[in-house]
DSSP file (Angstrom, degrees, kcal/mol; ACC not computed):
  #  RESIDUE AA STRUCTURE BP1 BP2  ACC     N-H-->O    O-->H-N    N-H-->O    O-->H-N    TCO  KAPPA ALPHA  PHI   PSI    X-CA   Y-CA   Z-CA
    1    1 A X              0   0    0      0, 0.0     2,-0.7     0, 0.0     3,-0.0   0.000 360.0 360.0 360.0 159.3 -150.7   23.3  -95.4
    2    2 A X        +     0   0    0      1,-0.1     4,-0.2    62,-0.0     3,-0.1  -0.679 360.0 167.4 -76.7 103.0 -149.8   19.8  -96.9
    3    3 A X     >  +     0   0    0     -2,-0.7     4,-1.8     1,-0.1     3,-0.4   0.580  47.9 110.0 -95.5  -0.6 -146.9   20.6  -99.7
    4    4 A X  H  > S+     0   0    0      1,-0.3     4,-2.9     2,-0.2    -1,-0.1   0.781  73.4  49.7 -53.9 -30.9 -146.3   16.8  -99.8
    5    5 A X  H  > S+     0   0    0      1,-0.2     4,-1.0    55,-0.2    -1,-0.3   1.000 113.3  56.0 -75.0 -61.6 -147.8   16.4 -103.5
    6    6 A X  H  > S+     0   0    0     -3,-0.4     4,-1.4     1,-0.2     5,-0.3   0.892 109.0  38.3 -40.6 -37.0 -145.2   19.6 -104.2
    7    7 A X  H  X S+     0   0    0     -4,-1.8     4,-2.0     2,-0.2     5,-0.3   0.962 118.7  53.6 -85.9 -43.6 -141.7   18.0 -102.9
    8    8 A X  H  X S+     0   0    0     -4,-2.9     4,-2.1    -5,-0.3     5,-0.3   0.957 113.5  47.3 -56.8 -62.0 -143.2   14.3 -104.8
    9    9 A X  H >X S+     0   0    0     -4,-1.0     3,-1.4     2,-0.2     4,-1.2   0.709 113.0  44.9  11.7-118.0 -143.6   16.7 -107.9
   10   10 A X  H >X S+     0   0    0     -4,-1.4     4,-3.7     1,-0.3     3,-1.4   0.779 113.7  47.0  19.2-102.9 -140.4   18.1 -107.6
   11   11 A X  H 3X S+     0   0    0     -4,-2.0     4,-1.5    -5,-0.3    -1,-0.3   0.784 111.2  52.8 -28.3 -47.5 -138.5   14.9 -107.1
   12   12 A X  H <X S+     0   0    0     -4,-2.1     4,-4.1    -3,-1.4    -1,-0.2   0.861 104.7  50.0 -65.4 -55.0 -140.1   13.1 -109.8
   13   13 A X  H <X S+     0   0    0     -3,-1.4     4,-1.2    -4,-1.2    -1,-0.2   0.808 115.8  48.9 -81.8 -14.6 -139.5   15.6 -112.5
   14   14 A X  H  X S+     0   0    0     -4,-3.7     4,-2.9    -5,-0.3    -2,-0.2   0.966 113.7  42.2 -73.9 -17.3 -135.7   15.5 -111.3
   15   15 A X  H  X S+     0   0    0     -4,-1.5     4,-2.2    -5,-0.4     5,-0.2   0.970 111.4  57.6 -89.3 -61.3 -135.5   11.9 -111.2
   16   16 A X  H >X S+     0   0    0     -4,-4.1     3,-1.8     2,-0.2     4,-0.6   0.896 114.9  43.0 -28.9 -77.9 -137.6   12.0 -114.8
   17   17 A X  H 3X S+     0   0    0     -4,-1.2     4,-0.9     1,-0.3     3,-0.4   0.718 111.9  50.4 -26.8 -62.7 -134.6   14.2 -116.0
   18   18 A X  H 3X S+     0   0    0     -4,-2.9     4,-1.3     1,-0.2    -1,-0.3   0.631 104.7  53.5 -51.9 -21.7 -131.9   12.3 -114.6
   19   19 A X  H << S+     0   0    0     -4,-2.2    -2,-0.3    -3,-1.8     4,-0.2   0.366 109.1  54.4-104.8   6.2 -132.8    9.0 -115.9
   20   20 A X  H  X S+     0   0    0     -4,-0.6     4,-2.9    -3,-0.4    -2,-0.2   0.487 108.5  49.2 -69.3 -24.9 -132.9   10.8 -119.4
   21   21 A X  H  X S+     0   0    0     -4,-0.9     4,-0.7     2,-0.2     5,-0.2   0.974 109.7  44.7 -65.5 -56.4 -129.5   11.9 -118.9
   22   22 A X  H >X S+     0   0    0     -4,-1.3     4,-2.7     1,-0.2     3,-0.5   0.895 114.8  60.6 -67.5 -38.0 -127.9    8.6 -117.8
   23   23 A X  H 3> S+     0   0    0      1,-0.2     4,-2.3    -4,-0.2    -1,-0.2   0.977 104.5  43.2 -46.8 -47.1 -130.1    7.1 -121.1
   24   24 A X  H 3X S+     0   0    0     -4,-2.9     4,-1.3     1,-0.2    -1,-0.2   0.621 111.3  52.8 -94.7  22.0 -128.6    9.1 -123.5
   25   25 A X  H <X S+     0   0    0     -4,-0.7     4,-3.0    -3,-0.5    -1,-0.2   0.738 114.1  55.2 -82.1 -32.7 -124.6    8.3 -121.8
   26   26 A X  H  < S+     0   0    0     -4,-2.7     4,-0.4    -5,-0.2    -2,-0.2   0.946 107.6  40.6 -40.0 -75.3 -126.3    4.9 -122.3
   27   27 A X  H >X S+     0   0    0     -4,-2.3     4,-2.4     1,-0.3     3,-1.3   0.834 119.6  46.2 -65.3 -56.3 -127.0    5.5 -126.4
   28   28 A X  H 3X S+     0   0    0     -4,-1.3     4,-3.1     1,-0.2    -1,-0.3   0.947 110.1  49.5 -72.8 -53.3 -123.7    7.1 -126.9
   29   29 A X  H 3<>S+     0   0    0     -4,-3.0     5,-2.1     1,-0.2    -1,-0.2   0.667 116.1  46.5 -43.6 -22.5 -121.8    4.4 -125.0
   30   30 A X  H X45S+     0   0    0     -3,-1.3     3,-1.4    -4,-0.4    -1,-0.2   0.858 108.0  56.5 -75.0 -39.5 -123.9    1.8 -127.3
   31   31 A X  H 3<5S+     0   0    0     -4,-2.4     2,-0.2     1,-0.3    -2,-0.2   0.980 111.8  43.1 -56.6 -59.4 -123.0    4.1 -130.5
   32   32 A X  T 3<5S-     0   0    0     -4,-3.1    -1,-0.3    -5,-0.3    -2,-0.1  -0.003 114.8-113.4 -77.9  33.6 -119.2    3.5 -129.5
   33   33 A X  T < 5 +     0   0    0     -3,-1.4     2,-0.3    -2,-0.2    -3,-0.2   0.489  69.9 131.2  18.3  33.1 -119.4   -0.6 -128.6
   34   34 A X  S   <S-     0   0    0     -5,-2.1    -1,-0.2     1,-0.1    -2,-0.1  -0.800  76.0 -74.8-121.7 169.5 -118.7   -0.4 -124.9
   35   35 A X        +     0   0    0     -2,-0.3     4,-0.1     1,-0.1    -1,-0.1  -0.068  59.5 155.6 -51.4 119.0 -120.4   -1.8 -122.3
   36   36 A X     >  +     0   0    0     -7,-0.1     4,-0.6     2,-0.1    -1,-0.1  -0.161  44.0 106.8-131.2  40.9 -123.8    0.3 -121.8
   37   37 A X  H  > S+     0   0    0      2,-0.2     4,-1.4     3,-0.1    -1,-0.1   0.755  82.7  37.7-101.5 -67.4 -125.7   -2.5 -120.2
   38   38 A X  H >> S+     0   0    0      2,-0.2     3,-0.7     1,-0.2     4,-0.6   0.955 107.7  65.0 -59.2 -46.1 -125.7   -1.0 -116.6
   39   39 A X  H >> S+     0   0    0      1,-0.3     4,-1.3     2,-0.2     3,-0.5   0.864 110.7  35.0 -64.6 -47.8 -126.1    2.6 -117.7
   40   40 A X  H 3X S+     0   0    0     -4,-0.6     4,-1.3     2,-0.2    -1,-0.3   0.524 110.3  58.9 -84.6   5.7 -129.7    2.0 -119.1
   41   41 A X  H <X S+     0   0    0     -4,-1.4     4,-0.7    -3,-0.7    -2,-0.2   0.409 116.4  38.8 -78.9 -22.2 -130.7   -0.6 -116.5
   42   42 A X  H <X S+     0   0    0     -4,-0.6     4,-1.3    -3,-0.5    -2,-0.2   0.782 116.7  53.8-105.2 -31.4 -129.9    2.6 -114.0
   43   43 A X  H >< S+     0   0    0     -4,-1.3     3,-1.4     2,-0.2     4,-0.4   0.965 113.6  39.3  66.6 -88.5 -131.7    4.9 -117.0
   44   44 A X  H >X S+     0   0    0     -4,-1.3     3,-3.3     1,-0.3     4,-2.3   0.881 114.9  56.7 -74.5 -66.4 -135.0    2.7 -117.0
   45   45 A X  H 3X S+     0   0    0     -4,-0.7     4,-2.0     1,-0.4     5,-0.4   0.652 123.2  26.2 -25.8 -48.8 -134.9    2.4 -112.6
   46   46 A X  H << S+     0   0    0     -3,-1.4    -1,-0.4    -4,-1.3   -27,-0.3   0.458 112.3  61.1-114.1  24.0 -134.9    6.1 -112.3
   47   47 A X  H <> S+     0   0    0     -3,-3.3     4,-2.4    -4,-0.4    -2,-0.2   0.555 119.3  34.6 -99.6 -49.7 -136.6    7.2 -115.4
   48   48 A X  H  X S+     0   0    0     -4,-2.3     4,-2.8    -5,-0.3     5,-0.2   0.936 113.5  55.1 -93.2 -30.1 -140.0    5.0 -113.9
   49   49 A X  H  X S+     0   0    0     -4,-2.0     4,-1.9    -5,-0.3    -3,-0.2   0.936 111.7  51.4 -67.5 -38.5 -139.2    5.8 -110.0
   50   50 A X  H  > S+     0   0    0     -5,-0.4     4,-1.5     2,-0.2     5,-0.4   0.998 115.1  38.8 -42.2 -72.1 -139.4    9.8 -111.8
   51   51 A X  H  X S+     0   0    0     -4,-2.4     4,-0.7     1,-0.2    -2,-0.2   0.825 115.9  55.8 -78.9 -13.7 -142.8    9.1 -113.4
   52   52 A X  H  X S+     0   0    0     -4,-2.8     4,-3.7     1,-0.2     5,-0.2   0.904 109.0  44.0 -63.9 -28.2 -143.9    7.1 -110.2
   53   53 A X  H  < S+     0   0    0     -4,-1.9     4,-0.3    -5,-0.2   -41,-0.2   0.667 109.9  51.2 -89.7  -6.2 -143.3    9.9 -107.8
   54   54 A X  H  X S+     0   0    0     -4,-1.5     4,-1.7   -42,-0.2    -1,-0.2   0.594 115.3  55.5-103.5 -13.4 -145.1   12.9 -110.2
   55   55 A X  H  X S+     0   0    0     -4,-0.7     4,-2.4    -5,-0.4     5,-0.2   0.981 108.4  45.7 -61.4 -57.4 -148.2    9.9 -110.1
   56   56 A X  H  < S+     0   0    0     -4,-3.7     4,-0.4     2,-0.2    -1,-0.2   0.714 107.4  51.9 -57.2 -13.9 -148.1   10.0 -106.8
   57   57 A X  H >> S+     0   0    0     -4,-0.3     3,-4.2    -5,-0.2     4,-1.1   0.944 110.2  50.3 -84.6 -66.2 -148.1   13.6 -106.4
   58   58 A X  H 3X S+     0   0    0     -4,-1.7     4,-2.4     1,-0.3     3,-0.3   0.833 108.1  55.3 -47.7 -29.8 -151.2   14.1 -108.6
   59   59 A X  H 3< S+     0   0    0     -4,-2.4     4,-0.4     1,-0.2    -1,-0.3   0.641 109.8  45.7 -73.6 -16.7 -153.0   11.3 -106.6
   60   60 A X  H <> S+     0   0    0     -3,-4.2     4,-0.9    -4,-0.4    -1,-0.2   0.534 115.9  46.3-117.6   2.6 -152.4   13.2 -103.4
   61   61 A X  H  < S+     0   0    0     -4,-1.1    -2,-0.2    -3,-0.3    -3,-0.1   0.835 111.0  48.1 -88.5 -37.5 -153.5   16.6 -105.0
   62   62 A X  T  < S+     0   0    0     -4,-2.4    -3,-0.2    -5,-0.3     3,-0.2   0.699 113.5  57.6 -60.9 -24.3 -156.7   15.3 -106.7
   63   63 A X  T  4 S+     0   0    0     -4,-0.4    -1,-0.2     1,-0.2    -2,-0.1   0.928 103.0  46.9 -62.5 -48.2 -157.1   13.8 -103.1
   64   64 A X     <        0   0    0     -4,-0.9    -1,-0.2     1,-0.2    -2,-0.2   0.350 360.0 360.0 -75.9  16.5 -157.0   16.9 -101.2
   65   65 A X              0   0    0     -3,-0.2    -1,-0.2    -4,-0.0    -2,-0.1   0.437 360.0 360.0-114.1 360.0 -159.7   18.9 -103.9
């Protein structure tokens, strides 16, 4: 069998996870005036490469049905 839709899955909700993490080092580093410019520009990059890759996994499970 095809697990690829599983491992995109997978990946996707870590990547989702991580790019919430690195957001809220963002928010604190805003909270305290230092520079938090890079840390949410790395935030938003893997926070939407997260919700592309659990799109793609539903598009290639809804394919195989």
């Amino acid at each position: 069998m095809n697990y690829k839709w599983y491992v995109f899955s997978i990946l996707g909700l870590l990547l989702i996870g991580t790019g919430l993490c690195i957001f809220g080092e963002a928010l604190i580093r805003k909270i305290k005036q230092e520079n938090f410019f890079w840390y949410g520009t790395t935030a938003l990059i893997i926070f939407n490469s997260g919700i592309c890759f659990v799109g793609e996994a539903i598009f290639i499970r809804r394919k195989k049905t």
